[in-house]
N, CA and C atoms as an extended XYZ file, in Angstrom:
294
Properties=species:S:1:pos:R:3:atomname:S:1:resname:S:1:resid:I:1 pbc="F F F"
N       -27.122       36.433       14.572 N   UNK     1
C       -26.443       37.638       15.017 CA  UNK     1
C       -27.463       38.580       15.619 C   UNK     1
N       -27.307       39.052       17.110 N   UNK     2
C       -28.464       40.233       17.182 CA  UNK     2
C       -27.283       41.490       17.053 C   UNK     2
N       -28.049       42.275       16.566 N   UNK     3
C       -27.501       43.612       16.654 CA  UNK     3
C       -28.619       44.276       17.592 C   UNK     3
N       -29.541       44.455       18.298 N   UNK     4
C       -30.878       44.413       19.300 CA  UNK     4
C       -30.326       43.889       19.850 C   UNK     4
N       -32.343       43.451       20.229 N   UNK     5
C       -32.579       42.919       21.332 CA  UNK     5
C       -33.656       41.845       20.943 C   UNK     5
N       -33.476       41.713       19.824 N   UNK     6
C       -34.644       40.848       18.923 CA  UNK     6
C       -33.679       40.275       17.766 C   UNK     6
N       -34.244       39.082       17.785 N   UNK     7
C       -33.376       37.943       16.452 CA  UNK     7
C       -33.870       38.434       15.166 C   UNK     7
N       -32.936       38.740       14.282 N   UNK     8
C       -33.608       38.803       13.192 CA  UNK     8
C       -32.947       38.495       12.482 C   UNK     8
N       -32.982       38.109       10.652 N   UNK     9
C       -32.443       37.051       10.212 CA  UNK     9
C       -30.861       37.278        9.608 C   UNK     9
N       -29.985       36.911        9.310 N   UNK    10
C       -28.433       37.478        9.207 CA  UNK    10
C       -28.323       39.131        8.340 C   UNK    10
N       -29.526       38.709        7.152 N   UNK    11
C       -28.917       39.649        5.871 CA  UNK    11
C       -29.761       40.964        6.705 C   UNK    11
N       -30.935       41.172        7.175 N   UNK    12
C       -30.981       42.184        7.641 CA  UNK    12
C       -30.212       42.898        8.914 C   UNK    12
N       -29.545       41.836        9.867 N   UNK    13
C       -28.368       42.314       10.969 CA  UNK    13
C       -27.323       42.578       10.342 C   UNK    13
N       -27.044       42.170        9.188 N   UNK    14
C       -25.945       42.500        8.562 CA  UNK    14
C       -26.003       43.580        7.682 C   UNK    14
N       -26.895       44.164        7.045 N   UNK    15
C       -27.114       45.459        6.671 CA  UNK    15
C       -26.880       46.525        7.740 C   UNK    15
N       -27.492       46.122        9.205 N   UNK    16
C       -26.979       47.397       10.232 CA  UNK    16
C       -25.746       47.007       10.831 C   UNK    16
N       -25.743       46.060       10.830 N   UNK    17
C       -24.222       46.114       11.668 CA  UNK    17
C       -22.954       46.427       10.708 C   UNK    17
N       -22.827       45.820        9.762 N   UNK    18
C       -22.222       46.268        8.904 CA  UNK    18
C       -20.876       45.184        8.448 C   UNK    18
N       -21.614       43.846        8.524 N   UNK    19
C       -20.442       43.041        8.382 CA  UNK    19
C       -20.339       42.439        6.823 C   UNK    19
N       -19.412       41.768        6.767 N   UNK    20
C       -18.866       41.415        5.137 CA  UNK    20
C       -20.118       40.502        5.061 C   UNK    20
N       -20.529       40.619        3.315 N   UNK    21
C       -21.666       39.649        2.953 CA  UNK    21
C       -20.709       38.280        3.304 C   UNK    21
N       -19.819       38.300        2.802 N   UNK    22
C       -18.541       37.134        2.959 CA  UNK    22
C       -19.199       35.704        4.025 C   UNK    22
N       -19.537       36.251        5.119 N   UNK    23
C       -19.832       35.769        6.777 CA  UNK    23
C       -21.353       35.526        6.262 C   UNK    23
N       -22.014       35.907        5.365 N   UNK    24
C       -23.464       35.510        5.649 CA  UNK    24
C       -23.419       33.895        6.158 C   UNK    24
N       -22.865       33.003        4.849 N   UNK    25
C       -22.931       31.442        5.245 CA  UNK    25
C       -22.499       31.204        6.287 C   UNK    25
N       -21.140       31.745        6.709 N   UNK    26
C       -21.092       31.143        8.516 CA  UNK    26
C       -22.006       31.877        9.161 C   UNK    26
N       -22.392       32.755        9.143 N   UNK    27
C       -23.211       33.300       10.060 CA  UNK    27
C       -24.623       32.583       10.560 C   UNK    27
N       -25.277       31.759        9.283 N   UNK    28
C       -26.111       30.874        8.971 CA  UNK    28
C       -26.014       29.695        9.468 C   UNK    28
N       -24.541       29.311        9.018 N   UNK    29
C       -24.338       28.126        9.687 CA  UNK    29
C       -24.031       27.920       11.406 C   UNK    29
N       -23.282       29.037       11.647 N   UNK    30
C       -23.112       28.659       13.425 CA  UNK    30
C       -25.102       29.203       13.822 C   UNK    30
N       -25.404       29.785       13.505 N   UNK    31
C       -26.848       30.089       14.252 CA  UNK    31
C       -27.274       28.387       13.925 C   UNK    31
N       -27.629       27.839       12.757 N   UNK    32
C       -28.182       26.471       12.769 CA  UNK    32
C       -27.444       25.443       13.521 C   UNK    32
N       -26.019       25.547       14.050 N   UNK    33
C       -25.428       24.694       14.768 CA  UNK    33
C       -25.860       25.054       16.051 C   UNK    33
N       -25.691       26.372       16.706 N   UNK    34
C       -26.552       26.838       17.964 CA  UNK    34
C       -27.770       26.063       18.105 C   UNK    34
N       -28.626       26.297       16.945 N   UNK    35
C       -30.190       26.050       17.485 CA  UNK    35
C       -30.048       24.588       17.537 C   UNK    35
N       -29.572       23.852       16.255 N   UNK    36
C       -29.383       22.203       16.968 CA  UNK    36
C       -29.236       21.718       18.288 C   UNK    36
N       -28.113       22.280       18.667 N   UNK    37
C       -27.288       22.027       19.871 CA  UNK    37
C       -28.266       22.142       21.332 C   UNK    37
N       -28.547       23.510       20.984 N   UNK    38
C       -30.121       24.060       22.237 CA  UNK    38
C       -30.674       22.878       22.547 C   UNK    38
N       -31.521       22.511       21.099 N   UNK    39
C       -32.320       21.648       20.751 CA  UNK    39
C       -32.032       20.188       21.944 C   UNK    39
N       -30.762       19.875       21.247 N   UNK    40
C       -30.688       18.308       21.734 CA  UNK    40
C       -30.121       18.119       23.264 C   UNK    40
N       -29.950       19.696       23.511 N   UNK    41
C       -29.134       19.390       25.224 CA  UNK    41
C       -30.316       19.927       25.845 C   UNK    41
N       -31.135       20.415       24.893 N   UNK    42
C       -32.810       21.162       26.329 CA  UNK    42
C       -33.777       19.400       26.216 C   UNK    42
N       -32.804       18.355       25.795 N   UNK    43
C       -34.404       17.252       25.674 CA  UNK    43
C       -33.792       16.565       27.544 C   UNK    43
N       -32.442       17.132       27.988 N   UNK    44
C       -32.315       17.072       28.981 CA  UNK    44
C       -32.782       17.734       30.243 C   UNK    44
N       -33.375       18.187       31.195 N   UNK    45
C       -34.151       19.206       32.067 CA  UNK    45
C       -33.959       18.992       33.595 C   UNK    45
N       -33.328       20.384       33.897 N   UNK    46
C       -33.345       20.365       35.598 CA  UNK    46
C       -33.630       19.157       36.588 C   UNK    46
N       -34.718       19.220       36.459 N   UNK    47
C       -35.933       18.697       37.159 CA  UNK    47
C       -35.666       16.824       36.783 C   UNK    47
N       -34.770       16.425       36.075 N   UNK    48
C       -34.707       14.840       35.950 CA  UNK    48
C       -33.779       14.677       36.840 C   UNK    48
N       -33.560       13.092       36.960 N   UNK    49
C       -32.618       12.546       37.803 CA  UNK    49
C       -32.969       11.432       37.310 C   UNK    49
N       -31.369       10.313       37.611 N   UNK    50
C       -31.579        8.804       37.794 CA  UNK    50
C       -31.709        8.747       36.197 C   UNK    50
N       -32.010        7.492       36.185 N   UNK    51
C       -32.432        6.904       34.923 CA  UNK    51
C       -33.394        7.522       33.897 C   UNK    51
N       -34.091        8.640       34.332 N   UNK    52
C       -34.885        9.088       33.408 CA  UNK    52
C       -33.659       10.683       32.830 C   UNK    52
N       -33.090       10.520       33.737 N   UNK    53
C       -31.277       11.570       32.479 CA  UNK    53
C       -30.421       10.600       31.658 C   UNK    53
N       -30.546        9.421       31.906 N   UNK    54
C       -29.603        7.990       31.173 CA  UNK    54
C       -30.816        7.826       29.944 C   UNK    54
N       -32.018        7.881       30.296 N   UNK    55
C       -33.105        7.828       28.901 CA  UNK    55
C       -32.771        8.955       27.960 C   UNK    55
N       -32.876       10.127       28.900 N   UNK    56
C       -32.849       11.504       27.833 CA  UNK    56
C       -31.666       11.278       26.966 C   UNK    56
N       -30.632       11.263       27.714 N   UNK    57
C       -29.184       11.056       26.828 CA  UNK    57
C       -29.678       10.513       25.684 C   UNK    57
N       -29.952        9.076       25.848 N   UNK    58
C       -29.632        8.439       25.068 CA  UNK    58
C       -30.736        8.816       23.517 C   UNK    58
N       -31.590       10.354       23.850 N   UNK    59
C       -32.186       10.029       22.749 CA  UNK    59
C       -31.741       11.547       22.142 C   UNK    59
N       -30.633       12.073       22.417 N   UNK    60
C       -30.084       13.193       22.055 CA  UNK    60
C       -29.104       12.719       20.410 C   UNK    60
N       -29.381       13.352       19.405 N   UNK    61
C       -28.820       12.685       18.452 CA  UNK    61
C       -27.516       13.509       17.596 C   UNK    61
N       -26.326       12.724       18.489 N   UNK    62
C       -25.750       13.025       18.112 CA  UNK    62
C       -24.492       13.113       16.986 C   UNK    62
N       -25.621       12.241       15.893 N   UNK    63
C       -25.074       12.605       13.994 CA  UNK    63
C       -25.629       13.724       13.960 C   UNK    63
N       -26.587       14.005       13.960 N   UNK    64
C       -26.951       15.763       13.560 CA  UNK    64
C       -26.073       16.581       14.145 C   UNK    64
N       -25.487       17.090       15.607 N   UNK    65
C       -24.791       17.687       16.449 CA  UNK    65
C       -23.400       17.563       15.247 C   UNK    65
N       -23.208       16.450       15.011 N   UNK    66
C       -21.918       16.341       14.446 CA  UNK    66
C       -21.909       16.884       13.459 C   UNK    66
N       -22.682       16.626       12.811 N   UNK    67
C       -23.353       17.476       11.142 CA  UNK    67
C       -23.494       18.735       11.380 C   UNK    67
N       -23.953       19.647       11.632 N   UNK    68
C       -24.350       20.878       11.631 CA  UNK    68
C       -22.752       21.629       12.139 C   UNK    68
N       -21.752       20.456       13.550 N   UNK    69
C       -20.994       21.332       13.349 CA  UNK    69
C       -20.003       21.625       12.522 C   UNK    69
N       -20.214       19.779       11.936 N   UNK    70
C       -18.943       20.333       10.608 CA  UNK    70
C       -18.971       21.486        9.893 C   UNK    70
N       -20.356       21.617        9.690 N   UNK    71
C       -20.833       22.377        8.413 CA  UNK    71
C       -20.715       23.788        8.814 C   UNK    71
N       -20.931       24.311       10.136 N   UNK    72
C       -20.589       25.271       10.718 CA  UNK    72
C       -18.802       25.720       10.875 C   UNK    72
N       -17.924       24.373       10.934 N   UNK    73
C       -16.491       24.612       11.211 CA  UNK    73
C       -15.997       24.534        9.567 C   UNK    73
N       -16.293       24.271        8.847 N   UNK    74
C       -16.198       24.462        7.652 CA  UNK    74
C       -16.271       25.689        6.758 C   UNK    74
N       -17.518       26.456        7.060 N   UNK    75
C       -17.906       27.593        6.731 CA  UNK    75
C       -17.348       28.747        7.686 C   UNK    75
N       -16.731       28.855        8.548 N   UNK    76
C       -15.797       29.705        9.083 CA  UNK    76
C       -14.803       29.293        8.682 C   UNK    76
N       -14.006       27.862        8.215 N   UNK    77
C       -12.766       28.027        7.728 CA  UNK    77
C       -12.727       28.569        6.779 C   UNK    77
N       -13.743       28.695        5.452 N   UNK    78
C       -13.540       28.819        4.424 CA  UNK    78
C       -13.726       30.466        4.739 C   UNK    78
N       -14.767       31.123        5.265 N   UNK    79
C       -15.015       32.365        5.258 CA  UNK    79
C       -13.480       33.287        5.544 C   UNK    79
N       -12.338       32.512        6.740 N   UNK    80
C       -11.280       33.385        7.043 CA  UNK    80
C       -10.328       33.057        6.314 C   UNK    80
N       -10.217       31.849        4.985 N   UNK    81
C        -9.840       32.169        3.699 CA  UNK    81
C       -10.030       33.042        2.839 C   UNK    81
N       -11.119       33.237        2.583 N   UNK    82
C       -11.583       34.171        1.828 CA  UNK    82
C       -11.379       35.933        2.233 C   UNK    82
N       -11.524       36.257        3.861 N   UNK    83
C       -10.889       37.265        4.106 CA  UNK    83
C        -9.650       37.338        4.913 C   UNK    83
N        -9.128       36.113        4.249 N   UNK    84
C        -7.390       36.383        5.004 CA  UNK    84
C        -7.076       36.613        6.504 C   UNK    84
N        -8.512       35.496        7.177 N   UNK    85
C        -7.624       36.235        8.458 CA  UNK    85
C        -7.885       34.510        8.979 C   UNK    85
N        -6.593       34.747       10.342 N   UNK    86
C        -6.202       33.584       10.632 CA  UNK    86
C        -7.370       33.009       11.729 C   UNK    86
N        -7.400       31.521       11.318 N   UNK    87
C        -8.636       31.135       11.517 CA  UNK    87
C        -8.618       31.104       13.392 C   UNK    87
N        -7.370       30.654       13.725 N   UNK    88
C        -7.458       30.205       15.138 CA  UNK    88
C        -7.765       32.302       16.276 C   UNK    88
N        -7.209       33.084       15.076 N   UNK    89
C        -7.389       34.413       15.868 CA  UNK    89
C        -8.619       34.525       15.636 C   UNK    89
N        -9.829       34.470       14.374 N   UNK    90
C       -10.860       35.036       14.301 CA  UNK    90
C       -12.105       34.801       15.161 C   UNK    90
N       -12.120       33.337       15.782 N   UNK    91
C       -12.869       33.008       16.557 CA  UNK    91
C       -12.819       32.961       18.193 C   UNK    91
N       -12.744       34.233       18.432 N   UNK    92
C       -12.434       33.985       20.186 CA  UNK    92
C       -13.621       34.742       21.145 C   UNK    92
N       -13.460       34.200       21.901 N   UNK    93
C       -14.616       34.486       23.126 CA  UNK    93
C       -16.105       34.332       22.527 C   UNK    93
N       -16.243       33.413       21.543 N   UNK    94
C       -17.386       32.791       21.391 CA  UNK    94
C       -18.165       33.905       20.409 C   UNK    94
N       -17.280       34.403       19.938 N   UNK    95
C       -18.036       35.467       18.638 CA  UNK    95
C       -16.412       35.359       17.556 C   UNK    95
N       -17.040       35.391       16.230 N   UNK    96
C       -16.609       35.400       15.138 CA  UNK    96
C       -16.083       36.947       14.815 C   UNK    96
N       -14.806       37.256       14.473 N   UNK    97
C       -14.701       38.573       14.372 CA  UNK    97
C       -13.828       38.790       13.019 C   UNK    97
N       -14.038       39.429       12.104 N   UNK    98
C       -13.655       39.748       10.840 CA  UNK    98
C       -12.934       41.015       10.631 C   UNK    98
């Protein structure tokens, strides 16, 4: 979550911004699904072509991708259980809203 212009880690953005401790774990979890994701689509780069983008692919791993997002779609379901709000409204335009 930035509340800045600088990353810093949930529980202190969440002290200024002012969101439910509730969201810490999703909050945790979609940032670690983000950085995975970065991760395995930057081993792809501009600058390839041809067979050396058919190599990259193929070494992008995607059980982890899958993992991190369960664990990420999980922890927002459970979080808009816990504050009663409906799961398909809470997540729109690519931010989590409580």
């Amino acid at each position: 979550m930035r509340c800045g212009t600088e990353r810093t880690s949930f529980e202190t953005s969440s002290t200024r911004c002012r969101c439910p401790s509730v969201s810490v774990p999703a909050a945790e979890a979609l940032a670690d699904a983000a950085y995975i994701v970065a991760k395995e689509a930057g081993k792809i780069r501009d600058a390839d072509r041809g067979t050396v983008v058919l190599s990259e692919l193929g070494t992008i791993d995607l059980g982890t991708v899958a993992e991190v997002y369960e664990r990420a779609a999980s922890a927002v379901s459970l979080t808009c259980q816990v504050c009663d709000v409906d799961e398909d409204a809470a997540v729109y335009g690519g931010g989590l809203y409580l």
